[in-house]
C-alpha positions as CSV (number, residue, x, y, z in Angstrom):
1,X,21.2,92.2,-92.9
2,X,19.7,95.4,-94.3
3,X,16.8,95.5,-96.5
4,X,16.8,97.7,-99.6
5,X,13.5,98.1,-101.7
6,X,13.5,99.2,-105.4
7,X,16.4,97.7,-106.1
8,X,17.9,97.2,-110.0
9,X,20.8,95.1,-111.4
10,X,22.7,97.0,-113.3
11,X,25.1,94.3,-114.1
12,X,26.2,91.0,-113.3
13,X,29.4,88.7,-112.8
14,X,30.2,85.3,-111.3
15,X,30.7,86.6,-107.9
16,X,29.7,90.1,-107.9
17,X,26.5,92.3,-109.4
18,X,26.2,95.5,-109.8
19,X,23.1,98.1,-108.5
20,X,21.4,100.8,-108.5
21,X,20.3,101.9,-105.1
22,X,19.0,104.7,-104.6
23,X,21.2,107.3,-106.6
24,X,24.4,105.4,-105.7
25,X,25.9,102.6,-108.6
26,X,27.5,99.6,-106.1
27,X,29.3,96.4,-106.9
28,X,28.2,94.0,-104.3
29,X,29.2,90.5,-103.6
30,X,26.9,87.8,-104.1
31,X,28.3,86.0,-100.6
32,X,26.9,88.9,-98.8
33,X,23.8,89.5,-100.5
34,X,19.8,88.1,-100.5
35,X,17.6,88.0,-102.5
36,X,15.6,87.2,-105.7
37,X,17.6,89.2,-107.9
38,X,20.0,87.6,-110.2
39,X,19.6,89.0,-113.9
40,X,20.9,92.5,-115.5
41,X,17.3,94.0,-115.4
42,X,16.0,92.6,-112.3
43,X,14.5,94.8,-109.7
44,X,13.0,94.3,-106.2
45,X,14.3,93.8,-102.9
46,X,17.9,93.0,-102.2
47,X,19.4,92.1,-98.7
48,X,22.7,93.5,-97.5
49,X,25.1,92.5,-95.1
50,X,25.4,95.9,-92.7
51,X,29.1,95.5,-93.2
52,X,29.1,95.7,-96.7
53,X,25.8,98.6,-96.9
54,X,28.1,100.6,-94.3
55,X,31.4,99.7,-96.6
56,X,29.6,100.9,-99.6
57,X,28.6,104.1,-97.9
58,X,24.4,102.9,-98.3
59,X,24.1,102.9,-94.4
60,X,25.3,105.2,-91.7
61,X,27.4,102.7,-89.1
62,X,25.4,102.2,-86.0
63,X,26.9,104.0,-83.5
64,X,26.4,107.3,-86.0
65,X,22.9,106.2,-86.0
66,X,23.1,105.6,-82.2
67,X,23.7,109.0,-81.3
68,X,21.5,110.6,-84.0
69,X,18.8,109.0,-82.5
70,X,20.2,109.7,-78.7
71,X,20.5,113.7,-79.9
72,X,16.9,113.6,-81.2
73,X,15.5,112.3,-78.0
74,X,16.8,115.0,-76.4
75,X,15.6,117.5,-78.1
76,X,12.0,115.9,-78.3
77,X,11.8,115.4,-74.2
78,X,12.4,119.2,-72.8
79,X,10.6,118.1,-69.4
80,X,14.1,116.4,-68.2
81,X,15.4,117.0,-65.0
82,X,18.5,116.6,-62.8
83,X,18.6,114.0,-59.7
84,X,21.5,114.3,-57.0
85,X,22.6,111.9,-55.9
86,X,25.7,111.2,-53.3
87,X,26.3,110.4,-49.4
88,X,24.8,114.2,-48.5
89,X,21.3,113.0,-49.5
90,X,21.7,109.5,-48.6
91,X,19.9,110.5,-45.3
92,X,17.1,112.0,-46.1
């Protein structure tokens, strides 16, 4: 689950409301959602399946995150160097 702050229902159904998050207006499904919020008005902190954030385009999916995060470590650590490795320099 992903955890969105500041949160506002927008509008609400039997099995669906619909929020503002962020700048983006979603309908989520209340099967896959947590939280406090219930009412059209109601604002706080709602939880969302990552399936559904990623589906509704509120979260990146991990592995774009993955190697965002990967890329960014390598620019941050420019003391890296290269260790050979292989049956020439198993001898020494």
């Amino acid at each position: 689950m992903l955890a969105f702050e500041r949160v506002r229902v927008l509008n609400v159904t039997s099995g669906a409301m619909r929020c503002l998050i962020g700048d983006k207006r979603v309908w989520l499904p209340r099967g896959h959602i947590r939280g406090a919020l219930r009412c059209r008005g109601d604002s706080g902190r709602l939880l969302v399946r990552r399936w559904v954030a990623v589906d509704r385009k509120l979260a990146l999916p991990p592995r774009v995150v993955r190697v965002i995060c990967q890329s960014f470590r390598l620019r941050q650590t420019p003391w890296l160097r290269l260790v050979r490795s292989g049956p020439e320099l198993a001898g020494r």
